[in-house]
C-alpha positions as CSV (number, residue, x, y, z in Angstrom):
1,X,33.2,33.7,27.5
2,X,33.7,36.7,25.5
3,X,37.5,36.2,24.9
4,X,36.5,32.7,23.2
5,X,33.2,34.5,21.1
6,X,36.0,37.2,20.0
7,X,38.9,34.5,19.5
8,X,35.7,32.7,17.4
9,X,34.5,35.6,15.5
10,X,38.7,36.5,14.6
11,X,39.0,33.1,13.3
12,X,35.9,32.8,10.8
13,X,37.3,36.4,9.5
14,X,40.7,35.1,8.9
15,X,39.1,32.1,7.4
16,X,36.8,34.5,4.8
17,X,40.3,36.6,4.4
18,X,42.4,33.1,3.3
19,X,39.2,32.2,0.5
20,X,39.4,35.8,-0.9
21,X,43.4,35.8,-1.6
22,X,42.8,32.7,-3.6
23,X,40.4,34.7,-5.9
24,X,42.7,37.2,-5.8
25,X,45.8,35.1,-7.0
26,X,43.4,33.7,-10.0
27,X,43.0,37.3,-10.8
28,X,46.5,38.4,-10.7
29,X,47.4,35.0,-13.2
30,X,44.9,35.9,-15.3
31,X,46.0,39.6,-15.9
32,X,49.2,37.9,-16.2
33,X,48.2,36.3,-19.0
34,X,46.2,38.9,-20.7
35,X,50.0,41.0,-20.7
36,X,51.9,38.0,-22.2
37,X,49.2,37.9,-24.8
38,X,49.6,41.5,-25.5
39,X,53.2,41.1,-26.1
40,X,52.9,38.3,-27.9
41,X,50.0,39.9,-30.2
42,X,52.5,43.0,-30.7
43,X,55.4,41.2,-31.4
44,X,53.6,38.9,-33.9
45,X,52.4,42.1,-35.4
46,X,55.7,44.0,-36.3
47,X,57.3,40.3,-37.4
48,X,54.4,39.8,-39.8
49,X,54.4,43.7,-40.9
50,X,58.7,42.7,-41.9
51,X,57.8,39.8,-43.3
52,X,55.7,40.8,-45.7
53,X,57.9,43.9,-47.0
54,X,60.3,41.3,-47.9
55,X,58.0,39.4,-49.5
56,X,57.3,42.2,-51.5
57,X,60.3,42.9,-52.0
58,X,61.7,39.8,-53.1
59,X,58.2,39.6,-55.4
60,X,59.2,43.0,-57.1
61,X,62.6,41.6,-57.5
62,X,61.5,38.8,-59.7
């Protein structure tokens, strides 16, 4: 009787344990994400920062 309350009590605890990684692989996507859109932010930012010194560039040009 106590082997099957143990094997009982084990299982519901392995059950909690299986919910919890899913809420821990949502978290890890999402940080995931928030890098991508850092990089992408910073690399947006330097392209923009060329662009526009050739458009002034070419602007002082003409």
């Amino acid at each position: 009787m106590l082997a099957q309350y143990v094997r009982t009590a084990l299982s519901l605890k392995l059950q909690a344990f299986n919910v919890d990684r899913r809420a821990v692989t949502a978290i890890e996507y999402a940080l995931i994400a928030a890098l991508i859109a850092v990089v992408i932010i910073g690399a947006v930012t330097l392209v923009g920062k060329g662009l526009q010194n050739t458009f002034n560039t070419v602007s002082s040009e003409l």
